[in-house]
N, C-alpha and C positions, 0 to 999 in steps of 0.2 A: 504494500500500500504506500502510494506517495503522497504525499502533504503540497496541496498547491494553496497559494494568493490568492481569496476570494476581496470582493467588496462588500461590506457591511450588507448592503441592499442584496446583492447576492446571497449571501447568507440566509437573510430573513426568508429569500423566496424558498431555499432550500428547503430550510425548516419547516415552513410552511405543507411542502411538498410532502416532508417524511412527517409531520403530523395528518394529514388529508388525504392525500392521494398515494402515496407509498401503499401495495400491498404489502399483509403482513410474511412475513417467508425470515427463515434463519437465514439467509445468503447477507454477506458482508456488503454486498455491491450498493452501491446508492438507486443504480436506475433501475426500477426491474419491470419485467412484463405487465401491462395493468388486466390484463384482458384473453380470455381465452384458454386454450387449455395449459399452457406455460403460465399464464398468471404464478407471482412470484420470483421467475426465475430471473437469471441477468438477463439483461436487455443486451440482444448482440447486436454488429455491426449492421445485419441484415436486416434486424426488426426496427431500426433505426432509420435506416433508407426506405423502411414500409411507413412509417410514422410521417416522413417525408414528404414522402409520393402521395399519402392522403392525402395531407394537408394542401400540398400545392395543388392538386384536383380540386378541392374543394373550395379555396381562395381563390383559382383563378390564375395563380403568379407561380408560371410553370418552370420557372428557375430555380434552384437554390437547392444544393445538397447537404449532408453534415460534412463530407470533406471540405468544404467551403468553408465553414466558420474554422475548421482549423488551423487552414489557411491564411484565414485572416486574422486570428491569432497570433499565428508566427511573421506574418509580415506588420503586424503593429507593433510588435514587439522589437523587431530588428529599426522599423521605421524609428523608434521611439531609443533607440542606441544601446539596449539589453545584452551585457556581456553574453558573448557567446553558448556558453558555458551551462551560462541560466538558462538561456532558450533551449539548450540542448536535452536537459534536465526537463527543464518544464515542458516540451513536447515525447518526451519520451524517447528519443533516440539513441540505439547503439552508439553510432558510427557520427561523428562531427559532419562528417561530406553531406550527410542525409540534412542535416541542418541548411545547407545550401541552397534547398528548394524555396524556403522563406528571405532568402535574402535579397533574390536579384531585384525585388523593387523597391530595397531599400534604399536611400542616398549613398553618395560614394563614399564617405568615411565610416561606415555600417558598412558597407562590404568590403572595405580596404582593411578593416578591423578584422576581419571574419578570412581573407586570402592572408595575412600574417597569421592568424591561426593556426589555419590550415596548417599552412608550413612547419610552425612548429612542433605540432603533432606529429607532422609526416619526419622530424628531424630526430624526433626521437625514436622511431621505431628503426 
């Protein structure tokens, strides 16, 4: 389990969530199925892009995936000059290179920060 940086407001909706809407289930997981015969279990990648695709049918606004907000997570985070390090951690990444995918729309000293990185990783091994 990793520990990430919410926002107070964040928090409250959490809470909110695991007081109301959270089924009850012994699983560790925060998100878990609300509905159907997995009701309880983790919410996977898949049920997540079905959560999606409803919603967008149903709103009208046929864009927008979950890989998207993480996306844009990692590029606000690099925009916003977040050692590498941390972004690396806080998106969950093996491999530093994988972090690269958030960077190229950062400003140049965000990504000139992130190719010294690199390097030095690479010098060590």
């Amino acid at each position: 389990h990793r520990a990430h940086p919410v926002r107070r407001s964040t928090a409250g909706l959490i809470q909110t969530y695991l007081l109301t809407e959270r089924p009850e289930s012994a699983s560790t997981r925060l998100f878990l199925v609300a509905k159907g015969p997995n009701r309880g279990g983790p919410l996977t990648a898949a049920g997540l892009r079905t959560i999606f695709r409803y919603h967008r049918l149903k709103s009208g606004v046929l864009a927008g995936h979950p890989h998207a907000l993480r996306h844009t997570f990692g590029t606000a985070m690099a925009e916003a000059g977040v050692d590498l390090a941390v972004m690396q951690a806080l998106l969950g990444h093996a491999h530093v290179d994988t972090t690269a995918r958030y960077i190229h729309l950062a400003p140049t000293h965000v990504k000139a920060e992130f190719d010294a990185a690199r390097t030095r990783l690479r010098d060590r091994t």
